[in-house]
RODO-2510 file (C-alpha; in nm, 4 decimals, decimal comma):
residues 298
     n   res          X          Y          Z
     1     x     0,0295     2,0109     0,3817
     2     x     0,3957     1,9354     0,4246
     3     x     0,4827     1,6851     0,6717
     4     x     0,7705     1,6203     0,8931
     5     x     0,9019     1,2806     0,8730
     6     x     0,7668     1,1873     1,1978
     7     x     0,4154     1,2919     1,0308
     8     x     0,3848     1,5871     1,2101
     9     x     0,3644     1,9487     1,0325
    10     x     0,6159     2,1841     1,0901
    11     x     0,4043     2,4415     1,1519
    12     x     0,3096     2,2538     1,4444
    13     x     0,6581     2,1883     1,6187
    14     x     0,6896     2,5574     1,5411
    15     x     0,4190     2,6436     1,7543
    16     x     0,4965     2,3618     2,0087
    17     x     0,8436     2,5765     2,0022
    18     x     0,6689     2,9296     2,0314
    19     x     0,4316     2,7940     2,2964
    20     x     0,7445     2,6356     2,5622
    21     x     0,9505     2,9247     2,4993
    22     x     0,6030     3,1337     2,5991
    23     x     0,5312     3,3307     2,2986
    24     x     0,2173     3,1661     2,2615
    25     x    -0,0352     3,0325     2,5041
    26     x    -0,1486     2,7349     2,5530
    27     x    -0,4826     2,8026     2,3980
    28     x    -0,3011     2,9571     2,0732
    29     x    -0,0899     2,6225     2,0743
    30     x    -0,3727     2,4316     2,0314
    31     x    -0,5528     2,6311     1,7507
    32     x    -0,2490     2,6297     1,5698
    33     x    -0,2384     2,2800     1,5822
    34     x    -0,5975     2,2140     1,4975
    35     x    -0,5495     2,4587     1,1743
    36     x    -0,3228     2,1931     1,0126
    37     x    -0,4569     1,8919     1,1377
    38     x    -0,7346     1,7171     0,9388
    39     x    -0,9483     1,6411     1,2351
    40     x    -0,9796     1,6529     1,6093
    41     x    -0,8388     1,3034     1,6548
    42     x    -0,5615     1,3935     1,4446
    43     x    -0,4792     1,7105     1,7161
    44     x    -0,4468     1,4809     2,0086
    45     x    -0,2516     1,2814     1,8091
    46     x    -0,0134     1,5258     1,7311
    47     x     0,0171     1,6854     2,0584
    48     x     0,0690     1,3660     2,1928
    49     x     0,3540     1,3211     1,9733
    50     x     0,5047     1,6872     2,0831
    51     x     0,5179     1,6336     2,4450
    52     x     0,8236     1,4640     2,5598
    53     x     0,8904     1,1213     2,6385
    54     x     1,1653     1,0925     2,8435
    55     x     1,1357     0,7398     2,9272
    56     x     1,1721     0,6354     2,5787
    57     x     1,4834     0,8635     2,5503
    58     x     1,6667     0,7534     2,8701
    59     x     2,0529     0,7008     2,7719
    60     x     2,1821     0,5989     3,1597
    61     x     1,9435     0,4566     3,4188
    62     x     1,9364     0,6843     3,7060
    63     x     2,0589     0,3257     3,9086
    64     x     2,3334     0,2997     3,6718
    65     x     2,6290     0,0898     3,9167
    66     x     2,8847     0,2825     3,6929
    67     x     2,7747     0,6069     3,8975
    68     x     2,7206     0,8020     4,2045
    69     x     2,4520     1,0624     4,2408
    70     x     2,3421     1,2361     4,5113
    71     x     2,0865     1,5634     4,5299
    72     x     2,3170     1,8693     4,6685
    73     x     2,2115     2,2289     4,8271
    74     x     2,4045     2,4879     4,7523
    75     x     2,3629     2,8229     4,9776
    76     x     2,2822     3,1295     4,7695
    77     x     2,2259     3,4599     4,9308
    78     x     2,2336     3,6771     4,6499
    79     x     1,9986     3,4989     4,5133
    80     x     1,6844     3,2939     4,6199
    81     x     1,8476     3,1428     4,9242
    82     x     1,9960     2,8305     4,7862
    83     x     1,9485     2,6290     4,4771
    84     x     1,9348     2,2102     4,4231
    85     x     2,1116     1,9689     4,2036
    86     x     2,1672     1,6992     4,0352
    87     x     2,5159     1,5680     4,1058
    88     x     2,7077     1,2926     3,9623
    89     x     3,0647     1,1456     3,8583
    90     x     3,1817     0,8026     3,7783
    91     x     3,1421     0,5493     4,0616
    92     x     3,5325     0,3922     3,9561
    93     x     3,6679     0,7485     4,0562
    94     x     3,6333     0,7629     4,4081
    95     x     3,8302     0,9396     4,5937
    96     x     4,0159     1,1117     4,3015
    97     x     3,9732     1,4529     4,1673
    98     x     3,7989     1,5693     3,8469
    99     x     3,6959     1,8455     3,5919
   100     x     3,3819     1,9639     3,6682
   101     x     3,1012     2,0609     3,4104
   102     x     2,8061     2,2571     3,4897
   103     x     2,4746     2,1283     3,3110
   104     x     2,2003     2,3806     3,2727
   105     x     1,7974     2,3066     3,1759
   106     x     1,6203     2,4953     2,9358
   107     x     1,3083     2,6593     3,0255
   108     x     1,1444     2,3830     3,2598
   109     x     1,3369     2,3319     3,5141
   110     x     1,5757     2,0494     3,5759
   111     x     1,3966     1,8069     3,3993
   112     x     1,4928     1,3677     3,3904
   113     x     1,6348     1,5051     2,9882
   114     x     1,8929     1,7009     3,2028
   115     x     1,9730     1,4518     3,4355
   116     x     2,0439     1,2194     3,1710
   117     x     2,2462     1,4878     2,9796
   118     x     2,4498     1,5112     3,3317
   119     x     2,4962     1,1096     3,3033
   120     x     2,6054     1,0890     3,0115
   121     x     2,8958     1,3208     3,0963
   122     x     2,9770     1,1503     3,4125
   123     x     3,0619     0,8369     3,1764
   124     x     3,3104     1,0317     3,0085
   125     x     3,4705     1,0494     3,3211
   126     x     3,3696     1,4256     3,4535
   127     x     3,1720     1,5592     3,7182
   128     x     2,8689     1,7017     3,6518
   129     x     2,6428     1,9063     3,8349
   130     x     2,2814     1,9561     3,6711
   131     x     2,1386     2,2862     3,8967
   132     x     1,7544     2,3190     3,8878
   133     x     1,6562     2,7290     3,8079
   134     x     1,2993     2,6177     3,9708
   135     x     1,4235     2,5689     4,3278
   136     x     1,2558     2,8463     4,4926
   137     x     0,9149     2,7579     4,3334
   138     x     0,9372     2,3686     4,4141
   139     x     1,1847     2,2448     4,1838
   140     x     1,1269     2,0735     3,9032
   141     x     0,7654     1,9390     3,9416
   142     x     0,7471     1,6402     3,7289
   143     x     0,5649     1,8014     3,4470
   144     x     0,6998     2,0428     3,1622
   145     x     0,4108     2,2412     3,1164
   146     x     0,3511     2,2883     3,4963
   147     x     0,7833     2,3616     3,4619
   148     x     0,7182     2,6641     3,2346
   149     x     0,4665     2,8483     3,4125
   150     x     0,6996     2,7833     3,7292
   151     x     0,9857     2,9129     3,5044
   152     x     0,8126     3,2068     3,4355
   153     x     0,7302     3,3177     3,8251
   154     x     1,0970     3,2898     3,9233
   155     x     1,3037     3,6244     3,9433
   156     x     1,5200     3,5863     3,6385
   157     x     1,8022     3,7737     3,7772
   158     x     1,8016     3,5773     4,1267
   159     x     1,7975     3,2726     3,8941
   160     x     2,1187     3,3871     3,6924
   161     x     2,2556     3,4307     4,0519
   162     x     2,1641     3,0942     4,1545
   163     x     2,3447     2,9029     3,8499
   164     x     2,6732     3,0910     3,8756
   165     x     2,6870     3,0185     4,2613
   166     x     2,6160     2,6475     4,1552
   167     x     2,8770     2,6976     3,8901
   168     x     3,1615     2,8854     4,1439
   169     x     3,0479     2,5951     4,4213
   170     x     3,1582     2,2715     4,1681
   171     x     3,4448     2,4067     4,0534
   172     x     3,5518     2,5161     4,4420
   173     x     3,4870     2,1317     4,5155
   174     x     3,7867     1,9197     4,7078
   175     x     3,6924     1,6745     4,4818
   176     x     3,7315     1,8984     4,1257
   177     x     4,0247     1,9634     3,9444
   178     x     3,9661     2,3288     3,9371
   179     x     3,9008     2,3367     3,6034
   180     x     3,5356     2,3834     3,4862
   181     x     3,3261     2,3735     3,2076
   182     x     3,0000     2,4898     3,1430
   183     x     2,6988     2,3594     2,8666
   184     x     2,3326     2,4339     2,8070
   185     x     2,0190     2,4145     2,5760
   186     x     1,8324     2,7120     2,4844
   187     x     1,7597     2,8955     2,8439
   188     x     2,0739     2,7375     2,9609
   189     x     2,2898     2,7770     2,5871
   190     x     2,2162     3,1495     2,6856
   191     x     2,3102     3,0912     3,0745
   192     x     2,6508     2,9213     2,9543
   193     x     2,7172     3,2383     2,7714
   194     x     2,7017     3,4260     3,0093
   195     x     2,8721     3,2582     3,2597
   196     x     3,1641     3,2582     3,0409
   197     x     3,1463     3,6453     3,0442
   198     x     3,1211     3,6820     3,4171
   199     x     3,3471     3,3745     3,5302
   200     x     3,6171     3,5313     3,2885
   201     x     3,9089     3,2537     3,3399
   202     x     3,6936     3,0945     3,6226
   203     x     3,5767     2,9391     3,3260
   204     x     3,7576     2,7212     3,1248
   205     x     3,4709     2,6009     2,8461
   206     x     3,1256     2,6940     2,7299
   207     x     2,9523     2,5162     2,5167
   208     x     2,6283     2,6334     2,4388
   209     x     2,3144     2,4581     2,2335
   210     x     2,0766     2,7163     2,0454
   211     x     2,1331     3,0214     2,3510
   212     x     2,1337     3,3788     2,3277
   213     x     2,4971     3,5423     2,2790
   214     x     2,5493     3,7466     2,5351
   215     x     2,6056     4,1363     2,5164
   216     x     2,8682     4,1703     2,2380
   217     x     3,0414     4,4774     2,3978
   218     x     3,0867     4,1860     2,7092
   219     x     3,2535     3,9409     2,5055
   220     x     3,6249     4,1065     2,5666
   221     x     3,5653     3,9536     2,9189
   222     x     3,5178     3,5770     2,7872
   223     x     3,8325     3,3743     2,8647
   224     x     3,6756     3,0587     2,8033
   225     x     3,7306     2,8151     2,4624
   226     x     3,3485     2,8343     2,3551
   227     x     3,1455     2,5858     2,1085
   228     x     2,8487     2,7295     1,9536
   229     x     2,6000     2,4898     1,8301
   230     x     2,3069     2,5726     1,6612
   231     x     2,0425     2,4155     1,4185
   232     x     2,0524     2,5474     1,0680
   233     x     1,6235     2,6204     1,0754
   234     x     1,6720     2,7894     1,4269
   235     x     1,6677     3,1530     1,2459
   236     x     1,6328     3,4266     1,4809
   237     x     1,9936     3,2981     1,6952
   238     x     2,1375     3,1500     1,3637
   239     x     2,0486     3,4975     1,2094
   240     x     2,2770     3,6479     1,5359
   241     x     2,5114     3,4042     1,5214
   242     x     2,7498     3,6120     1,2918
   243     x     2,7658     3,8940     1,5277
   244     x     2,8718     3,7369     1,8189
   245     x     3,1108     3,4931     1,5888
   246     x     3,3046     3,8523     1,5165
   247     x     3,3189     3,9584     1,8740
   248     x     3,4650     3,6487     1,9675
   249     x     3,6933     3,7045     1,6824
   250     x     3,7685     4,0622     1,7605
   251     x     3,8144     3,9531     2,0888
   252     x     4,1052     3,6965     2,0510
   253     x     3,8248     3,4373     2,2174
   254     x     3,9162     3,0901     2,1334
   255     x     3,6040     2,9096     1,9618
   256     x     3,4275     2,7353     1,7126
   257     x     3,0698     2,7486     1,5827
   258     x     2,8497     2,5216     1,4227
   259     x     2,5342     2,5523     1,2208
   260     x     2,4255     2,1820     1,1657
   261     x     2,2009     2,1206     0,8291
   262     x     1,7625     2,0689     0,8112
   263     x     1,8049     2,1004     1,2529
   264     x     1,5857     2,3202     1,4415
   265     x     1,5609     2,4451     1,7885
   266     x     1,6026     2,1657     2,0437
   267     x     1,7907     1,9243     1,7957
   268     x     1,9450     1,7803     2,0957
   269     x     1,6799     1,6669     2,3055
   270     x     1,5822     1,3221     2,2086
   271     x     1,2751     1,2982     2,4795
   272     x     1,1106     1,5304     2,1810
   273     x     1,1068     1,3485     1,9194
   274     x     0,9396     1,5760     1,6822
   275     x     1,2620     1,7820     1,7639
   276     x     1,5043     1,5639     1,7692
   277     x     1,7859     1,5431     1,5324
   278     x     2,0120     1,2240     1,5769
   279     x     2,2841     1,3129     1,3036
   280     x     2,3194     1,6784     1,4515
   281     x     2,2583     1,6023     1,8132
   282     x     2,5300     1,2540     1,7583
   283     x     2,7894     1,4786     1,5607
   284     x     2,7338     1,8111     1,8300
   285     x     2,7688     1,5828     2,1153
   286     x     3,0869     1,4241     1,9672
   287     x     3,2089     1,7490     1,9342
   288     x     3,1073     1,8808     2,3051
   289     x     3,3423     1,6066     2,4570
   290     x     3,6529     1,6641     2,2260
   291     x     3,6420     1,9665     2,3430
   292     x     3,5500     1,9443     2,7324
   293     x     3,8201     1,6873     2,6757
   294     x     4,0449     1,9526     2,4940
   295     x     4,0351     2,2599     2,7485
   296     x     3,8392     2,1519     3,0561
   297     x     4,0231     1,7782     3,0999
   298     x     4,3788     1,9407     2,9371
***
């Protein structure tokens, strides 16, 4: 059996993958697992090696004195009532304004991986807002598994509603620039598409990580500059990719998309290890500032 550097199959991230974006069960997770493992102790080791570790991936203490966060409540009628989130910007910047980018979860809920992600920009001197999707079920409840099935009970429409009112409230800020930007990983790659159709030139950048395109006969109505990233093993959205690269085309739609070699789904999110691709996730997140830096900070 082939084996991932880490020592893990491939066929078993794949099903880790097909089980969190709920294609699979839990219990067909498992007996995929088991079917390339060579023993029962060798399952629980590599499930243990799936799950994330967020602790060991931490970039920027949550305590970091370089920054101020604060939780936030943003009313949302339309939606379900109001959403939380995660808000931060450099501590040195007080009192000044900046550009503002919106920072949205995958399919668990605003998870410490997000929260870090939001850091992380606030020490490239933006403001960053990291909304949590699961705010009408809890919020993010500490667990990614228990995150999913939250996920999954949460209107998906009243959601969408939820993260552009989060999006429309940070970039109305006294404290923002007015310009925003927009990024996102899987669930939220495809919710930074789409705010970049509906915000129009309320939006000044997307930048989404392995997310859905949106509607291609919607594209006309993106006025954002918008940074694709995907990993070249990811083949159903890399398989789409091409369509939605000639909308953006047809449509006069400044962007740029990337396909990075041997990454998969995830390749960003270093608190999964088994996922995890440092060369593509250091090179894509290089990228993702240039160009927050380029049309969000410009």
């Amino acid at each position: 059996m082939k084996q991932a550097e880490s020592g893990v199959p491939p066929e078993a991230i794949e099903a880790y993958n097909l089980y969190i974006h709920g294609t699979i069960d839990r219990r067909s997770f498992l007996d995929r697992v088991a079917m390339v493992a060579a023993s029962a102790v060798a399952v629980n080791a590599i499930i243990d090696q799936l799950m994330p570790n967020y602790a060991a991936a931490q970039q920027v203490a949550p305590n970091d004195p370089r920054l101020k966060s604060e939780t936030v409540t943003i009313p949302s009628p339309q939606g379900n009532g109001s959403i939380k989130g995660y808000l931060v910007r450099p501590a040195a910047a007080a009192g000044k304004r900046l550009p503002a980018i919106l920072v949205v979860h995958e399919n668990r809920g605003l998870n410490p991986h997000i929260e870090d992600v939001a850091r992380r920009l606030a020490l490239e001197n933006f403001m960053a807002l990291a909304p949590d999707g699961l705010t009408s079920v809890g919020g993010y409840p500490g667990n990614d598994e228990k995150g999913g099935e939250l996920f999954r009970q949460v209107d998906r429409a009243k959601m969408g509603e939820d993260l552009h009112v989060a999006a429309a409230w940070l970039k109305a800020r006294p404290d923002s620039t007015g310009k925003l930007g927009a990024t996102g990983f899987c669930f939220g790659g495809g919710i930074a598409n789409s705010l970049a159709v509906r915000m129009g030139s309320d939006l000044a950048a997307a930048v989404p990580f392995y997310g859905g395109a949106p509607p291609l006969a919607e594209v006309p109505k993106i006025k954002a500059a918008v940074l694709v990233q995907h990993g070249q093993t990811d083949t159903r959205l890399v398989e789409a990719w091409p369509a939605y690269e000639a909308a953006l085309k047809a449509a006069g739609v400044i962007y740029e998309g990337h396909v990075y070699p041997g990454a998969g789904h995830g390749f960003n999110n270093d608190a999964t290890p088994q996922r995890y691709n440092k060369a593509a996730a250091d090179l894509a997140w290089k990228r993702t500032i240039a160009w927050f830096n380029k049309y969000v900070r410009g």
